[in-house]
C-alpha positions, 0 to 999 in steps of 0.5 A: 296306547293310541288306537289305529282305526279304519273307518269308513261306509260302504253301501251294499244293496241286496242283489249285490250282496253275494259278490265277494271274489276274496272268498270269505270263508276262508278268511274266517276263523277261531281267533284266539288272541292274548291268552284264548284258550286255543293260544297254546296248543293242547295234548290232544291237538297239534294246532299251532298258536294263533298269532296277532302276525296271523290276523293282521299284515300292519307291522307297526300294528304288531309291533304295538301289540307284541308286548301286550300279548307276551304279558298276557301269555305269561299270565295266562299260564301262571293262572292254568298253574295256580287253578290246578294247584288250587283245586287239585281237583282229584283230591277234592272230588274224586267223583268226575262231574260237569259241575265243580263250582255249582255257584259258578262263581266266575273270575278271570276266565279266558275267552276266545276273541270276539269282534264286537258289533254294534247295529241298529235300524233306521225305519218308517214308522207305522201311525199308532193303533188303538189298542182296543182295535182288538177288541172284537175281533174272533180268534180267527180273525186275529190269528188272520193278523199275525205277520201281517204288514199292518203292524210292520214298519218299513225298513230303510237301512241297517247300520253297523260298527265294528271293533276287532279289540285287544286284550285290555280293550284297546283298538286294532281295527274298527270299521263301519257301514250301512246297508239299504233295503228297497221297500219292503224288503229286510235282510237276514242276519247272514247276509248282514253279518257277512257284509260286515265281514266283507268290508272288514276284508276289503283292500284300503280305498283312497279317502281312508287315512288309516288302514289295517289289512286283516288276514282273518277276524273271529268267529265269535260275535258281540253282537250288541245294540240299545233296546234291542226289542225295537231292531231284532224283529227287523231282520228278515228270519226274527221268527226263525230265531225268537225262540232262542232269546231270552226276555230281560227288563222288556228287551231281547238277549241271549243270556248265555251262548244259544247255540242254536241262535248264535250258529248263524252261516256266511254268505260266500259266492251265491251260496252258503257257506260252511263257514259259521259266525257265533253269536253272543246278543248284548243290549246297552239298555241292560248296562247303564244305570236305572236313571241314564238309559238313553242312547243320548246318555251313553253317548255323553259318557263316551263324549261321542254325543249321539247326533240330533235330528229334528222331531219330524224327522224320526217319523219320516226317516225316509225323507230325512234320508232323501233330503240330507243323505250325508246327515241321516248316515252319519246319525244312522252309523253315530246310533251303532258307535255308541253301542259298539264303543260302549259294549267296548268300555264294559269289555275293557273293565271287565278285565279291570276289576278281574272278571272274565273279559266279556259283555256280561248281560247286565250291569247288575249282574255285573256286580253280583259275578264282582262281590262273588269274586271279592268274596272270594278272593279279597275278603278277610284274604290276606294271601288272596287265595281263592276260596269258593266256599266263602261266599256260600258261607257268607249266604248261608248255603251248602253243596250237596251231592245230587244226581240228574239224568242224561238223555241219550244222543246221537254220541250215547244211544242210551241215557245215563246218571251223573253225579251233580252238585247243587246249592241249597240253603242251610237248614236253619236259614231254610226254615226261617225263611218264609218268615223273613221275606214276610218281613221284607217289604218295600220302600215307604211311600206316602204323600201327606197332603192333597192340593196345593202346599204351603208357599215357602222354601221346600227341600227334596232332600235323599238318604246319601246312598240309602241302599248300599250303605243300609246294606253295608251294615249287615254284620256277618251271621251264623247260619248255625245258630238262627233261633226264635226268640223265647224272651217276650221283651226282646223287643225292648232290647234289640238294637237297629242292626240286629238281624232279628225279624218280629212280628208284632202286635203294636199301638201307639198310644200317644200321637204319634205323625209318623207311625214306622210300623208297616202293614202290607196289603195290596195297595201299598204299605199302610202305617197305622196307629194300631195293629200287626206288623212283620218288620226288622230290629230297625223299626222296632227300634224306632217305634220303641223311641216314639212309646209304642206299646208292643206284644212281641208274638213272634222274633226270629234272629241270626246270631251275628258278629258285627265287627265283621260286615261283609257288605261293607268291605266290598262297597269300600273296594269299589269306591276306592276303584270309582273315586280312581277315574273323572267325575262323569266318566264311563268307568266312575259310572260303572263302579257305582253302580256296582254297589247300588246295582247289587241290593236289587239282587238280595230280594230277586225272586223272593215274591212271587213274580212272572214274566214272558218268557221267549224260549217257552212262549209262556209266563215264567215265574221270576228265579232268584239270583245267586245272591237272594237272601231274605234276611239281608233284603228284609234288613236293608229295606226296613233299616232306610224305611226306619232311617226316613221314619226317625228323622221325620218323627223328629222334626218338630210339627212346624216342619210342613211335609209333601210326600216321602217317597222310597229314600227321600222327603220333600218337606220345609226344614232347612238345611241348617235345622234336619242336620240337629235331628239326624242323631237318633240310634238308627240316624248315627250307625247310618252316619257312621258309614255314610261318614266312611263311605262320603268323608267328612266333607262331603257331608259337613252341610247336610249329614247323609242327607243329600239335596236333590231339589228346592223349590217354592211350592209344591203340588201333591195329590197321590202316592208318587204323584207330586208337581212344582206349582212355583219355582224359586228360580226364574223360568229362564234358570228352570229350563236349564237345570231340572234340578230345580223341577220336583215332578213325578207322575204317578203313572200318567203318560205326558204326550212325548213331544213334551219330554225333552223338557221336564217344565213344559210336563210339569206344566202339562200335569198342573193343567190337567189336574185343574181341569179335570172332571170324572170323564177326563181322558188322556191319550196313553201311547205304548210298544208293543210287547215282547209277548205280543212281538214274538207271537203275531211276528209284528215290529215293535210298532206303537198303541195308543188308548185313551185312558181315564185320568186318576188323580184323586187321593189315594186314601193311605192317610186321614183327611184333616184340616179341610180348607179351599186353596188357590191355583193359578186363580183357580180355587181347590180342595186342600186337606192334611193327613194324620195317620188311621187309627187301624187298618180296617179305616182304611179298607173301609174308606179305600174300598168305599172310594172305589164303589163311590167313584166307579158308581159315579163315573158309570152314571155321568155325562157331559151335564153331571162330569164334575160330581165325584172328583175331589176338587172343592170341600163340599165334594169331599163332604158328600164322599165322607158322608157316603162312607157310613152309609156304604158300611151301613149297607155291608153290614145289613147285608152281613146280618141278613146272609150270616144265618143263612151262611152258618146253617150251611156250613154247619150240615157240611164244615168242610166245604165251608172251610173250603169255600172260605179258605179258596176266597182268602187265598186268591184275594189275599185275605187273612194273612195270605200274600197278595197275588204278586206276593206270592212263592205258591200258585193256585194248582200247588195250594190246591193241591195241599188243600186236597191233602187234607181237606179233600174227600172222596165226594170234594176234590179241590182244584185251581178252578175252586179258587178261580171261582171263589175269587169273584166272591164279594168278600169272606163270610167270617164267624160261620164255621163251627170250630171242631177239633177235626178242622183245627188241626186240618188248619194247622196242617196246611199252615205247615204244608203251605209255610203260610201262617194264616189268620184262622181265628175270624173264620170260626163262629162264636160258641 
């Protein structure tokens, strides 16, 4: 169907910005094209239907759509049919509710007709600050600061695209233009909004080609632009409206329809209007994929490439505008096309994949509502009838009864109680719970060298799909039957995609490169030799292939029929879908991130998470999604983590390895040697699906090993910290093809006028870790907060600090084989790693290497900078000499205080276990999560303690365990061990769902 279009720019100064002789409000209404609600009159109204003939004059354009909308009629009533049929709502709920579906699982629901507008702001920008400006300033003095133009940029234009769409996505009207402001000044949303609908209404003027004359446009808005954060404080009334957004991932949306944020007046005349414009807020930085964010990115998706300006330029946008005023219009209006026409695509296959024809707020979201729906009405579904308790059944949940109160309104003067449903968790799932997500953890993430890697031919080889196809092998459970374990030797039997979880107490006697049992501590996963872990099936699984002796403490496990995998199902209904549509296409994009995108919502909300939130104006914890599942996250992630483990184990010692990094490896095994070692039990079920998922020719060279990169040596120094020192290719064939390029940063920010070209960062980051010395800093720009925006009402203006440069080894692994290496001609510090023995190594040489490096870095000047960097082996051999005597030290310490420690807590016990428990709680010791870990805060486990520890003398409060955090470390063995205390213990483990380690706080008998 070919699209009519009108387009064209108007130019509208703030003075002029009343002047509308065709009386706009008028021509403002509730549109209810193709199947709105309002398309067919009710009982209780008498409106009569609003036709395409009622919005628009252009017959040919009726004419073009009057097949459409008859379509849509008449499914719109088979589907009223079909709902009411399906739910025959009296019969199943007698009882009136406002919430018949509590999951509120969507399908195709009707929405009325909404215009879509993509906007964006052109500004000058203000000189980076420093951060630490701040610093010193009284709270007076920087509450003086808030609004102040200091921290504002000075708006040039606003510009904007328009689209009035049909049912299935295609075009009746589109249209553009942009708005200039004299310095200093900034436009409202009404008087931007109603500019876009003044030139929606204006007649044709002679340079347009074609021209559609609207007699009304909806009252509902998208209103949608990329990164939202930047331009929303632009508009004159932000502060009056902040409080109604809502903060994801750093940008500014409304989740759902805010009415007091979307309510927004017209301007009509040189008054207000009683005419309202209702606002939906959609940014298309939330709807791509985690690796194509930019504006660029979409653009090239759309084949609508996003037009390039010179560097200069985007900090001088006011001489940009006075030297090329056509150039800097059309790529001011080129920014909201992409936007607008991209918040269009996703409009169009909502409607594609059966979901309610709107701009969801993400892409991941996207794809819960998706599997929410196959679920529904696809899955095991032969007669395709809807069943909403299908999904609940499959996440092991169930509806209760409850009942909330109503506070009275103007409507009802005084409150009353409604019946309610909510979703809770099986009972069974319930309890296990807690444990499962001890057995969740991330991906693994270790580098195995530092310095300069051997000369050869490196692969950068990833797991095809890790994530979705790990989480396709998860086999339907029973919520009814999850049990513990009583057979000790489980362990021995288990098979990789059981949904069994253990904690273990492990040791592998024999060498072992690779250990795959995980410890969780606060600086990452550690895999040592020896000692305690929470994992999944898979992991015992491979840890039992490489001799490892196990005490199998703990084993939880959900009885599962494997035959029946419901990931698995839906993950081959969006392939089928994808593998519809062209390589690199929009909609090809979309259907993969449908299944890559939904993993990331199992472990939503699982660890304790917070972040700023708009509405409240205060941290808020993170919610889980309607899809959070501890069993399946924790499977998911500990089946890739034991995946990567088998193969790595399996590749014999003259295979040299970087780093392995979440899904993939950088090592030397060529192409035609790993495919001989992806057969273990845990490599074949991957395979199997990989198999189903890629076919067979997709995977005839590498298996379900994917290529990424290949380069010629490598530099490694920390976890995510690797460059590429030579390339394979000529530099000539690199800078084309970044692919060539292994490069991640580990946190370091390379100056922006580099990262358009990934060779000149990596080139960037080899100069500075050769040159560094313990005083290097480098210069750190970033945005200002969401946070900081809304509450001192800046622009989203930039900092820059000057931050210390950290690229020394992180200690997760045992230095070995010391030698000195060449760089560039510059000699370097070379080591391999082997795995520790136990975790206490590396505690005792992490901890050392910050109080050496930090006591150094205070202590050094321009004369001694290069002592305390690990650049050449006598420096590693002055910081492996230093060790012993630091444990030296804290054991003398330990010696000197342990007496005193335990008369102290022998006159008063419970202060003592007060005192020690508040410690290992905050710091995260002894087996309490670490603070980011956390389901539990302070003022909640304070108050458990006080329920039974507590005294008429010794109230416990949040401040307890605040203060007892900047205690150096636990005094262990001091507590006498009585029976009062013990079942204390045992009663807060209960009440917090916390299984501690106790048994290093008693003192020996």
């Amino acid at each position: 169907m070919s699209k009519t279009t009108s387009i064209s720019t108007v130019y509208i100064d703030p003075p002029q910005f009343t002047s509308n002789p065709r009386k706009l409000d008028i021509r403002v209404d509730d549109v209810a094209l193709y199947g709105a609600k309002q398309v067919r009159p009710t009982k209780k109204s008498k409106r009569k239907p609003i036709r395409l003939a009622d919005v628009v004059e252009d017959l040919a354009v009726i004419k073009k759509f009057k097949k459409l909308e008859g379509e849509v009629e008449t499914k719109i009533i088979e589907r009223e049919s079909e709902v009411k049929k399906e739910l025959d709502l009296e019969a199943y709920n007698p009882i009136k509710t406002d919430d018949e579906d509590p999951s509120h699982i969507q399908s195709d629901t009707i929405v009325p007709t909404r215009l879509i507008v993509g906007f964006d702001t052109e500004y000058v920008t203000k000189d980076p600050i420093p951060s630490n400006r701040f610093k010193t300033l009284s709270k007076a003095e920087k509450e003086a600061l808030k609004g102040s133009e200091d921290f504002r940029n000075e708006v040039i234009s606003y510009q904007y695209y328009a689209i009035l769409p049909a049912y299935d996505g295609t075009i009746i009207k589109e249209w553009s233009g942009i708005l200039y402001v004299e310095p200093g000044q900034r436009l409202s949303r009404s008087q931007f909004i109603s500019a876009v609908y003044m030139r929606a209404f204006e007649p044709k003027r002679p340079d347009e080609k074609d021209y559609v004359k609207v007699k009304r446009l909806p009252q509902s808005v998208i209103l949608v632009g990329h990164f939202t954060k930047v331009d929303l404080p632009a508009f004159s009334d932000f502060k009056d409206f902040k409080h109604t957004l809502d903060s994801v991932r750093k940008s500014m949306i409304t989740v759902i329809h805010d009415p007091t944020f979307a309510a927004c007046p017209l301007i009509n005349g040189t008054v207000t209007s009683h005419k309202k414009i209702f606002f939906l807020l959609r940014d298309t930085f939330l709807l791509t994929s985690s690796v194509e964010q930019s504006l660029a990115s979409l653009g090239k998706l759309l084949n609508l490439p996003k037009l390039a300006v010179d560097p200069a330029d985007y900090k001088q946008m006011d001489l940009f505008l006075k030297r090329d005023r056509k150039a800097y219009e059309a790529y001011a209006i080129r920014d909201a096309e992409i936007a607008a026409k991209y918040a269009l695509n996703i409009y169009a296959n909502q409607g594609v994949m059966g979901l309610r024809r709107d701009v969801p707020p993400t892409l991941s979201g996207m794809g819960v509502g998706l599997l929410l729906n196959y679920w529904m009405n696809k899955y095991n579904n032969p007669q395709r009838i809807r069943n909403p308790e299908i999904p609940r059944q499959l996440l092991g949940q169930k509806v209760l009864r409850d009942t909330t109160y109503v506070k009275p309104s103007k409507n009802n003067k005084s409150g009353y109680t409604r019946s309610k449903k909510v979703i809770v968790d099986e009972d069974l799932k319930h309890w296990n719970t807690d444990f499962t997500v001890d057995c969740y953890h991330g991906g693994r993430n270790e580098q195995y060298f530092f310095g300069a890697g051997d000369v050869g031919h490196w692969f950068d080889y990833d797991l095809r799909s890790a994530y979705p196809t790990a989480m396709s092998l998860i086999p339907r459970p029973n919520w009814q039957r999850v049990f513990e374990v009583q057979d000790k030797d489980y362990w021995k039997t288990c098979e990789p995609d059981d949904l069994a979880y253990f904690f273990v107490d492990f040791d592998f006697k024999q060498p072992v490169r690779f250990p795959v049992l995980p410890i969780r501590t606060q600086y990452g996963l550690i895999y040592p030799l020896k000692g305690t872990s929470c994992c999944t099936a898979a992991e015992i699984v491979a840890a039992r292939n490489l001799g490892v002796e196990i005490t199998q403490i703990r084993c939880v496990k959900a009885e599962s029929d494997k035959s029946d995998r419901p990931f698995k199902e839906f993950i081959l209904y969006c392939i089928e879908n994808r593998n519809q549509y062209p390589k690199d296409s929009l909609r090809r994009l979309i259907w993969k991130e449908m299944t890559n995108g939904t993993y990331g919502k199992l472990a939503q909300g699982l660890r304790f998470k917070r972040a700023y939130n708009l509405r409240e104006n205060a941290p808020q914890t993170l919610r889980p999604s309607k899809l959070t599942n501890s069993f399946y996250a924790a499977f998911v992630t500990g089946f890739v983590r034991a995946a990567l483990g088998e193969i790595m184990n399996a590749l014999p010692q003259s295979v040299s390895f970087s780093n392995c990094t979440t899904d993939g490896i950088l090592c030397t095994a060529p192409i035609t040697q790993i495919k001989n070692y992806l057969n273990g039990p845990i490599g074949k079920l991957f395979h199997e699906n990989a198999l189903l998922f890629h076919g067979e020719q997709k995977l005839e060279l590498t298996g379900f090993l994917e290529v990424k990169s290949e380069i010629k040596q490598p530099l490694g120094w920390k976890t995510r910290g690797q460059a590429t020192l030579q390339f394979l290719k000529s530099k000539e064939k690199v800078l084309k093809d970044s692919s060539d390029i292994v490069l991640a940063k580990a946190g370091i920010s390379t100056p922006s006028y580099l990262r358009n070209l990934e060779s000149d960062q990596n080139e960037w980051i080899i100069k500075k870790f050769l040159g560094r010395d313990i005083l290097t800093k480098y210069d750190l720009n970033f945005q200002a907060s969401t946070r900081r925006i809304a509450q001192q009402d800046w622009d989203a203006i930039t900092f820059y600090q000057e931050k210390y440069l950290n690229m020394e080894y992180d200690w997760k692994r045992c230095p070995t084989n010391v030698q000195t290496r060449s760089i560039s001609g510059q000699d370097h510090l070379y080591f391999e790693t082997k795995p520790w023995e136990t975790l206490e190594d590396f505690y005792k040489y992490r901890e050392a290497w910050i109080t050496y490096f930090s006591k150094r870095r205070e202590s050094a000047d321009e004369n001694n900078k290069e002592i305390g960097t690990l650049k050449t082996e006598e420096a590693l051999k002055v910081f492996l000499d230093y060790v012993p005597q630091r444990q030296a030290a804290i054991d003398a310490y330990e010696r000197t205080n342990i007496g005193k420690r335990k008369y102290a807590y022998t006159k008063d016990p419970h202060r003592g276990l007060k005192i020690e428990i508040c410690t290992a709680f905050g710091k995260g010791l002894l087996g309490f999560p670490k603070p980011e870990d956390r389901t539990i805060d302070y003022p909640g486990f304070a108050e458990i303690l006080n329920k039974h520890l507590g005294t008429e003398s010794m109230q416990i409060s949040r401040r307890d365990i605040e203060n007892n955090i900047r205690r150096k470390q636990l005094k262990l063995g001091c507590i006498p061990k009585t029976p009062e205390l013990v079942k204390i213990i045992e009663k807060i483990k209960k009440d917090s769902g916390i299984v501690f380690d106790d048994s290093q706080l008693w003192a020996p008998v």
